[in-house]
MOPAC internal coordinates of N, CA, C and O (Angstrom, degrees):
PM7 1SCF
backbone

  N    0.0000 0     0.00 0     0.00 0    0    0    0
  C    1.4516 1     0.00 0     0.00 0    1    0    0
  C    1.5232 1   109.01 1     0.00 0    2    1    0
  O    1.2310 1   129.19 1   -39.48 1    3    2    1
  N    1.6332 1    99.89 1   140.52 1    3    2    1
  C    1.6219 1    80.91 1   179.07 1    5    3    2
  C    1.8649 1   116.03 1  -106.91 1    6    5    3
  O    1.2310 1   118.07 1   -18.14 1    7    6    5
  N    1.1202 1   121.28 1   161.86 1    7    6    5
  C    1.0043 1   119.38 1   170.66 1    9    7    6
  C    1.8783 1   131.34 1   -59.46 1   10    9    7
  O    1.2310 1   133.52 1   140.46 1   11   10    9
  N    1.4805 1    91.47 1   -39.54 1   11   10    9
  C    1.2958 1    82.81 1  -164.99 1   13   11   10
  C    1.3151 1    99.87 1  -128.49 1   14   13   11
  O    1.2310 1   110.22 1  -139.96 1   15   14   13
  N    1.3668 1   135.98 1    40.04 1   15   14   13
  C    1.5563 1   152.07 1   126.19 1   17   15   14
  C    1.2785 1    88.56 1   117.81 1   18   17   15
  O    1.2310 1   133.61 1    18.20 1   19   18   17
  N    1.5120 1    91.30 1  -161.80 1   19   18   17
  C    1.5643 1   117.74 1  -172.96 1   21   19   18
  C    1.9242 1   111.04 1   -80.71 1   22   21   19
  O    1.2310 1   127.04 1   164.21 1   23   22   21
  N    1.3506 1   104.07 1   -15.79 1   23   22   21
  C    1.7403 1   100.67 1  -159.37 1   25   23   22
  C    1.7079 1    92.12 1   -86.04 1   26   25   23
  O    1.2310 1   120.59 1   154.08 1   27   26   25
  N    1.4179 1   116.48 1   -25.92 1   27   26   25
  C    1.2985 1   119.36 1   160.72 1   29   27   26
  C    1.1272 1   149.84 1  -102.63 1   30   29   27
  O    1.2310 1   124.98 1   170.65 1   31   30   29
  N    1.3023 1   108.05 1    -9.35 1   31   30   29
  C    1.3501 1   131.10 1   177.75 1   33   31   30
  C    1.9998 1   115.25 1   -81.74 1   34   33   31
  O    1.2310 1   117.60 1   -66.87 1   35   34   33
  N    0.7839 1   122.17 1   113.13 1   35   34   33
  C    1.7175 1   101.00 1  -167.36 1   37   35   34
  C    1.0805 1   111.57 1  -133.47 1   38   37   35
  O    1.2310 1   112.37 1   -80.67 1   39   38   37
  N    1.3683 1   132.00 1    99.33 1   39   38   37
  C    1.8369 1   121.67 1   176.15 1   41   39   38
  C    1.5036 1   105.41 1   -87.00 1   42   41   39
  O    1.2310 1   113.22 1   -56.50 1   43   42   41
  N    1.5912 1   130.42 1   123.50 1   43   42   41
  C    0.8426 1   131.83 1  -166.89 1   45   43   42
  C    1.4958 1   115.37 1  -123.68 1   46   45   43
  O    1.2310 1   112.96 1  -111.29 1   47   46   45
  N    0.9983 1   130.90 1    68.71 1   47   46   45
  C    1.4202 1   127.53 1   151.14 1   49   47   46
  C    1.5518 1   141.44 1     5.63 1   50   49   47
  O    1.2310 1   123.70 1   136.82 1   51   50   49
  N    1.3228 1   110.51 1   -43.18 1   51   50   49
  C    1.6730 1   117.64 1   153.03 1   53   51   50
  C    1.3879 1   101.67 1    76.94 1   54   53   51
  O    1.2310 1   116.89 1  -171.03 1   55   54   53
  N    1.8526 1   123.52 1     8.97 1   55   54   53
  C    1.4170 1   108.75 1   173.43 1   57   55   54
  C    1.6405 1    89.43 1    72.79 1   58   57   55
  O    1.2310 1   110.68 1  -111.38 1   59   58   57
  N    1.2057 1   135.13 1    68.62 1   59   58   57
  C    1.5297 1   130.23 1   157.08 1   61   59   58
  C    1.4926 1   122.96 1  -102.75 1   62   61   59
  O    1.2310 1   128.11 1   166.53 1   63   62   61
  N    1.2516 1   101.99 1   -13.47 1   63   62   61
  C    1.8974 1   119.38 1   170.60 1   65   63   62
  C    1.6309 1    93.08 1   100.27 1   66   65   63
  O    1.2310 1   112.88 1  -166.33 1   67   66   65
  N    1.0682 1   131.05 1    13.67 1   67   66   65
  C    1.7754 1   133.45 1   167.69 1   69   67   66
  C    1.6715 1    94.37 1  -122.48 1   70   69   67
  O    1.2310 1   142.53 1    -2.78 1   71   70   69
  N    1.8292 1    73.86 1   177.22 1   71   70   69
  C    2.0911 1   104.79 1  -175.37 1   73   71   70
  C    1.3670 1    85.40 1   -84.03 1   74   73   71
  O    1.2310 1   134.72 1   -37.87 1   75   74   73
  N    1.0680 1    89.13 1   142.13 1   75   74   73
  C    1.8976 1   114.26 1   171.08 1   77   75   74
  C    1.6487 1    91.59 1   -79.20 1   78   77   75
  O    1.2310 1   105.41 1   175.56 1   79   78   77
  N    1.1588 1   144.64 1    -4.44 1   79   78   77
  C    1.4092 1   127.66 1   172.58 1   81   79   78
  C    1.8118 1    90.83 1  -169.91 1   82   81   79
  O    1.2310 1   133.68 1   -27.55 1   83   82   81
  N    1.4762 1    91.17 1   152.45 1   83   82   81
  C    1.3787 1    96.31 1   175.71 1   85   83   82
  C    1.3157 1    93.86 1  -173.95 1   86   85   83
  O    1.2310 1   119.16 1   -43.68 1   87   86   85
  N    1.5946 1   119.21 1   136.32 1   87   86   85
  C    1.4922 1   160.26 1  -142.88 1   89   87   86
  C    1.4630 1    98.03 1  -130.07 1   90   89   87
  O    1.2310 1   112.10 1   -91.38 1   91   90   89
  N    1.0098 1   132.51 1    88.62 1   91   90   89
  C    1.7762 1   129.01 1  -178.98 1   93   91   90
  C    1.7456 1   113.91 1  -124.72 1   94   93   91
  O    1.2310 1   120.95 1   171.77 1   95   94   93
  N    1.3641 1   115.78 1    -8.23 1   95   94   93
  C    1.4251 1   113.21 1  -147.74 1   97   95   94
  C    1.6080 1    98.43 1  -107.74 1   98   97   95
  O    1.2310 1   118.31 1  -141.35 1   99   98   97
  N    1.6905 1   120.82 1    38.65 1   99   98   97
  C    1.3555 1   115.55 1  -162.65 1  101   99   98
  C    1.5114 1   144.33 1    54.05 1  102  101   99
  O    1.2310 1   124.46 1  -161.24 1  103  102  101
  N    1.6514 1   109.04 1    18.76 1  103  102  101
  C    1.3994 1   116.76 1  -161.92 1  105  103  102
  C    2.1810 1    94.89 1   -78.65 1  106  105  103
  O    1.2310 1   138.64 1   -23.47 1  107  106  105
  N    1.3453 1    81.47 1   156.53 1  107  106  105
  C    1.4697 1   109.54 1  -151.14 1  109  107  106
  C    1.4603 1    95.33 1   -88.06 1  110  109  107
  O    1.2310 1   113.54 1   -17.47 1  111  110  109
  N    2.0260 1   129.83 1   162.53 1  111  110  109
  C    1.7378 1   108.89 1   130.27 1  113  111  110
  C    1.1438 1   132.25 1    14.30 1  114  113  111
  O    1.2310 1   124.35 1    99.75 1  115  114  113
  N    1.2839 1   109.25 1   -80.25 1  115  114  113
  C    1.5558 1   104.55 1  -175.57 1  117  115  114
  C    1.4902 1   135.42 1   -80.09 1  118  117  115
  O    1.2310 1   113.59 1  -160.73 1  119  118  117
  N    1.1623 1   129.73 1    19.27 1  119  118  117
  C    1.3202 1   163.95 1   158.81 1  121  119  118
  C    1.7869 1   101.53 1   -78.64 1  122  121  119
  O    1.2310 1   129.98 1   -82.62 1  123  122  121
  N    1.2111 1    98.36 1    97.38 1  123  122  121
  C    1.5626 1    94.33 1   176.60 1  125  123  122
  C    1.8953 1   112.87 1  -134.65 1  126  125  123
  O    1.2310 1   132.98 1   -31.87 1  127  126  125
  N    1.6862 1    92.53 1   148.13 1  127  126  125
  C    1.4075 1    96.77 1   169.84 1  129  127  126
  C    1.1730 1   112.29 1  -144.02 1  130  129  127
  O    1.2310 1   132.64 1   -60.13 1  131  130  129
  N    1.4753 1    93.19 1   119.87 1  131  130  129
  C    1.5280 1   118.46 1  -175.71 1  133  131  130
  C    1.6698 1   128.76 1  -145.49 1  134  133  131
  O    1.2310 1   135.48 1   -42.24 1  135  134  133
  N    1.2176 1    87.64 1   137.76 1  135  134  133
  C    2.1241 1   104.67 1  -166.25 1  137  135  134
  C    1.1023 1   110.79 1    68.59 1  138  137  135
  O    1.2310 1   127.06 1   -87.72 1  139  138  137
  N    1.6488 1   104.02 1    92.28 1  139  138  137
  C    1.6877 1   114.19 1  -169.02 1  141  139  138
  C    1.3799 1    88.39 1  -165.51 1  142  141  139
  O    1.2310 1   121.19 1   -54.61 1  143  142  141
  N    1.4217 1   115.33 1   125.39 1  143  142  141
  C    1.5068 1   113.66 1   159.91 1  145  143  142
  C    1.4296 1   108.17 1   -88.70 1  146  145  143
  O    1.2310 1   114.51 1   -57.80 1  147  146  145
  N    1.6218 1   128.02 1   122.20 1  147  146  145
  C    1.0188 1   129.58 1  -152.76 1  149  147  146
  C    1.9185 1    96.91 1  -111.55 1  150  149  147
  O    1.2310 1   114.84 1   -69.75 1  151  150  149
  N    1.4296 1   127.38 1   110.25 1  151  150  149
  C    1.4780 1   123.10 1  -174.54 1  153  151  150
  C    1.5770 1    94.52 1  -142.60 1  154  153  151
  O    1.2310 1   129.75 1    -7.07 1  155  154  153
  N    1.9075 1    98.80 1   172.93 1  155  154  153
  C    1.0166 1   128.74 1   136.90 1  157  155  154
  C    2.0970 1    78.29 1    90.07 1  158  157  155
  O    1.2310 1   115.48 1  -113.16 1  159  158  157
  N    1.0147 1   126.19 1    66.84 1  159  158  157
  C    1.7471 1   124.24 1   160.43 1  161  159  158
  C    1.1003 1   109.73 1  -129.70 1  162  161  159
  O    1.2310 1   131.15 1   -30.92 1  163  162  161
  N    1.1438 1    96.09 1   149.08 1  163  162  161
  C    1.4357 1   111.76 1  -166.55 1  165  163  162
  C    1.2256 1   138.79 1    90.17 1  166  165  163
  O    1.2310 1   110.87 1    18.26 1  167  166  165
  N    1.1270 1   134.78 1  -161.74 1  167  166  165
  C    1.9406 1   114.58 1   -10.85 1  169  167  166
  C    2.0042 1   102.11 1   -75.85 1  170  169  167
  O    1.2310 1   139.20 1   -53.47 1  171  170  169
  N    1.3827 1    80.38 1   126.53 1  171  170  169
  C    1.0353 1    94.03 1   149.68 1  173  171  170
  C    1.3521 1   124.51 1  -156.05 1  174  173  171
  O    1.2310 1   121.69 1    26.44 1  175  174  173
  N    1.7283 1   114.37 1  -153.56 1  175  174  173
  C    1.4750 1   108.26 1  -157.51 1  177  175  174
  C    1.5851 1   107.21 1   -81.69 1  178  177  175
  O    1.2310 1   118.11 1   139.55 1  179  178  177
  N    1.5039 1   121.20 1   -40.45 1  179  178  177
  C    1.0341 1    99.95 1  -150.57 1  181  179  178
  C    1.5203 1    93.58 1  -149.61 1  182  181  179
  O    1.2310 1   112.28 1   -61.06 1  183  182  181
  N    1.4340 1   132.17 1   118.94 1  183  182  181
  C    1.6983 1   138.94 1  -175.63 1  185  183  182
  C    1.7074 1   106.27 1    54.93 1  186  185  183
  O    1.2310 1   124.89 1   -93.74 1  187  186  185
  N    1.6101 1   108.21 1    86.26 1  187  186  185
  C    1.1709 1   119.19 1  -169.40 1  189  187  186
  C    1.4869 1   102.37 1   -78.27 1  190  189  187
  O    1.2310 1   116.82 1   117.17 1  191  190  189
  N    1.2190 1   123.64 1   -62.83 1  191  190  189
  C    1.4410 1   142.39 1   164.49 1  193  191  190
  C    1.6954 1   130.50 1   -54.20 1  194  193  191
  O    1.2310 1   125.81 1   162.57 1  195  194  193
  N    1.6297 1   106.43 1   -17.43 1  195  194  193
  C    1.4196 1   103.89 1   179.59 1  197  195  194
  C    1.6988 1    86.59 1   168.07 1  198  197  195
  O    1.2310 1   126.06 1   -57.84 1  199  198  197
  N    1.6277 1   105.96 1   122.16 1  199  198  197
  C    1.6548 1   117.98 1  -169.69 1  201  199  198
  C    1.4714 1    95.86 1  -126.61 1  202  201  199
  O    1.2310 1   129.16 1   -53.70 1  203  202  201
  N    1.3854 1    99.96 1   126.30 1  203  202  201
  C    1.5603 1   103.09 1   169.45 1  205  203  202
  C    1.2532 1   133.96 1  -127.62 1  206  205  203
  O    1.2310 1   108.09 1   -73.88 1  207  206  205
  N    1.0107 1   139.86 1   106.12 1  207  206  205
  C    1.2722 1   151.25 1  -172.34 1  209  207  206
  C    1.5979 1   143.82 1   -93.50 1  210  209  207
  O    1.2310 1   111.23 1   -89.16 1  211  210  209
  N    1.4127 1   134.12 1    90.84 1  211  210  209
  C    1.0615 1   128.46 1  -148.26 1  213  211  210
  C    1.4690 1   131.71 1    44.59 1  214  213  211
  O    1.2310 1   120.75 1  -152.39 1  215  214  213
  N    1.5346 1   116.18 1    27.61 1  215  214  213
  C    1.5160 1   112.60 1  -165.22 1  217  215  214
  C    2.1486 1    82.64 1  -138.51 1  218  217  215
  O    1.2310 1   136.03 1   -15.92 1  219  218  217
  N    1.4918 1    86.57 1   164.08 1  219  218  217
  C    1.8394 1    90.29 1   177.24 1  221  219  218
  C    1.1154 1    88.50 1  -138.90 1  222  221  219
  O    1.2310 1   112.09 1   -90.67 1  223  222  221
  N    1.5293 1   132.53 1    89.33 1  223  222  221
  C    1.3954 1   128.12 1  -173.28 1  225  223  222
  C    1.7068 1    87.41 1   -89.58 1  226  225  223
  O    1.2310 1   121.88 1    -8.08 1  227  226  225
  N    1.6529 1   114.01 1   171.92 1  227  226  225
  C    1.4335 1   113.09 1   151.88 1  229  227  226
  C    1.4849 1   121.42 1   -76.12 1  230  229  227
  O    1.2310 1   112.89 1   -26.47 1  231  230  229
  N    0.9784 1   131.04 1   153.53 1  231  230  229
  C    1.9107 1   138.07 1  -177.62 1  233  231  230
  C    1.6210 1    96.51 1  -144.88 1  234  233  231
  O    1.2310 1   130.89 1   -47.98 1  235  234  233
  N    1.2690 1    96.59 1   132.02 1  235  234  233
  C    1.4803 1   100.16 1  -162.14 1  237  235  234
  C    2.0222 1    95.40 1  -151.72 1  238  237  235
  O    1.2310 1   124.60 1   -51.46 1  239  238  237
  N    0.8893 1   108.78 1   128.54 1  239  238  237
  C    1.4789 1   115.46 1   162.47 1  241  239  238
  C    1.7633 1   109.36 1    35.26 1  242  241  239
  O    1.2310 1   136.69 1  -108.13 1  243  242  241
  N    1.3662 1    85.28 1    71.87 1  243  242  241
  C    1.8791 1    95.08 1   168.44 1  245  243  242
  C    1.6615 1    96.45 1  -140.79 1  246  245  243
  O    1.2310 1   126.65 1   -13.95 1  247  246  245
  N    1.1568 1   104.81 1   166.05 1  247  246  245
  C    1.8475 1   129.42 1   164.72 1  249  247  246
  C    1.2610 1   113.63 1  -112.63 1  250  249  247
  O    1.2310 1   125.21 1   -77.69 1  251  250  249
  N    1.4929 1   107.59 1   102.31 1  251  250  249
  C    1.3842 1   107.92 1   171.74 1  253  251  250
  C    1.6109 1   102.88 1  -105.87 1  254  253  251
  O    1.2310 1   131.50 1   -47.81 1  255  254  253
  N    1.5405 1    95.41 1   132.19 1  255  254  253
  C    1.4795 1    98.06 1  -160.03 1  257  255  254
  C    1.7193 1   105.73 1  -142.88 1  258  257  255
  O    1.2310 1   107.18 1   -20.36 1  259  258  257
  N    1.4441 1   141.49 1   159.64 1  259  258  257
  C    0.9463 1   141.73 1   162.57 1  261  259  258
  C    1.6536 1   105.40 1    57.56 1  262  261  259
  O    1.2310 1   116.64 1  -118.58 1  263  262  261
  N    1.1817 1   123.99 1    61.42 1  263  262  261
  C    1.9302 1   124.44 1  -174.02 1  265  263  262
  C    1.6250 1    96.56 1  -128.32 1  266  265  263
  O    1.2310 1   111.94 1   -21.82 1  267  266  265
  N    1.1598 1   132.80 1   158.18 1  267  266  265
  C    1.4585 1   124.96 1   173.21 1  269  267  266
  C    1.4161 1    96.18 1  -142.11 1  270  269  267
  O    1.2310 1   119.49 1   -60.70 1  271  270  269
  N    1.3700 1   118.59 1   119.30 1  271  270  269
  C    1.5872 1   115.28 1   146.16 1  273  271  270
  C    1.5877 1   112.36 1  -143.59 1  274  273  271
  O    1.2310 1   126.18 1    -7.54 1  275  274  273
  N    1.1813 1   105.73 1   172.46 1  275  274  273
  C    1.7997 1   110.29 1  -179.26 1  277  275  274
  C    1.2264 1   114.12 1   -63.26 1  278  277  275
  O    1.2310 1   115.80 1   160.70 1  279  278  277
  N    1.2345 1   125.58 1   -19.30 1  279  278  277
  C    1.5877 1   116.71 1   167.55 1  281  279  278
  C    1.3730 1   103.20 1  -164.75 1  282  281  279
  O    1.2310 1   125.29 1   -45.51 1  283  282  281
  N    1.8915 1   107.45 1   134.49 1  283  282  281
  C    1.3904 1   110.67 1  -158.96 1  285  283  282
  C    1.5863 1   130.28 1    43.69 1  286  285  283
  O    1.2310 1   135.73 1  -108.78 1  287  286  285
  N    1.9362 1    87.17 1    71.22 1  287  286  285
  C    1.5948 1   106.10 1   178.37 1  289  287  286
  C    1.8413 1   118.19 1   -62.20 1  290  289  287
  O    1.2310 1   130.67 1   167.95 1  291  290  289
  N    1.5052 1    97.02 1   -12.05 1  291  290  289
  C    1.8188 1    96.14 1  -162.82 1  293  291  290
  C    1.7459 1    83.45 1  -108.15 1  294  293  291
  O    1.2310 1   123.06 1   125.52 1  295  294  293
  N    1.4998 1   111.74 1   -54.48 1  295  294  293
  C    1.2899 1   122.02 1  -157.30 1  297  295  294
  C    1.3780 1   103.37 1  -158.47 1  298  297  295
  O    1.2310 1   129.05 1   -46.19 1  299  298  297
  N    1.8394 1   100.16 1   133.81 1  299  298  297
  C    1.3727 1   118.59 1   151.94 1  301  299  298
  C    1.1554 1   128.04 1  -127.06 1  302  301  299
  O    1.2310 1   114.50 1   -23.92 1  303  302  301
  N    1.6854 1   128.02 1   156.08 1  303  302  301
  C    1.3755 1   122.80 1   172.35 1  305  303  302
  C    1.5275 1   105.59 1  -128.72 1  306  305  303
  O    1.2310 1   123.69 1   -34.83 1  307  306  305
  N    1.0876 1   110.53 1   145.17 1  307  306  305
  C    1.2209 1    90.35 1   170.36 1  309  307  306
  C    1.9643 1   106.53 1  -164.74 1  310  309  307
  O    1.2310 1   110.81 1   -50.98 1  311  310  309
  N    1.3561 1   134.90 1   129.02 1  311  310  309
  C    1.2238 1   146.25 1  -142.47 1  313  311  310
  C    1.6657 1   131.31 1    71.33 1  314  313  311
  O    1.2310 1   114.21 1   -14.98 1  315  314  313
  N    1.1607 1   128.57 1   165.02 1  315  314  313
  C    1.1975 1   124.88 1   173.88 1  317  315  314
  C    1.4761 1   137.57 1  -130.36 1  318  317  315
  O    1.2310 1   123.78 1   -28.46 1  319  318  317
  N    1.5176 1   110.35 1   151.54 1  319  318  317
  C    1.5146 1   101.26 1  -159.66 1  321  319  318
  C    1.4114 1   121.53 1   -50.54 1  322  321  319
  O    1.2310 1   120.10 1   180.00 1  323  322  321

């Protein structure tokens, strides 16, 4: 969680051809990410901006903005815990 929101908080990706964040390891509810401007993924294939994988974390009050991939440029999920 961040302290001081999304307008300052910035995970930036830099265009590296990956998700600027990705959640894969089954984390639960209580696993949360929140106030983060989430940019700069990709391109790639699949959750440029935020990739999720078998996990249902909470996501709460971020901007995912400016990410490019072929499917789910901001966010993908895909399987279950």
């Amino acid at each position: 969680m961040s302290t001081a929101g999304p307008d300052a908080t910035i995970l930036d990706g830099s265009s590296q051809g990956e998700s600027v964040v990705r959640i894969m390891d089954g984390e639960e509810p209580g696993t949360v990410l929140e106030g983060f401007t989430i940019t700069g993924g990709g391109p790639g294939v699949l959750g440029a901006g935020l990739y999720l994988f078998g996990s249902e974390p909470t996501i709460r009050g971020n901007l995912i903005t400016d990410n490019v991939a072929s499917y789910g440029g901001g966010s993908f999920a895909q399987g279950r815990p």
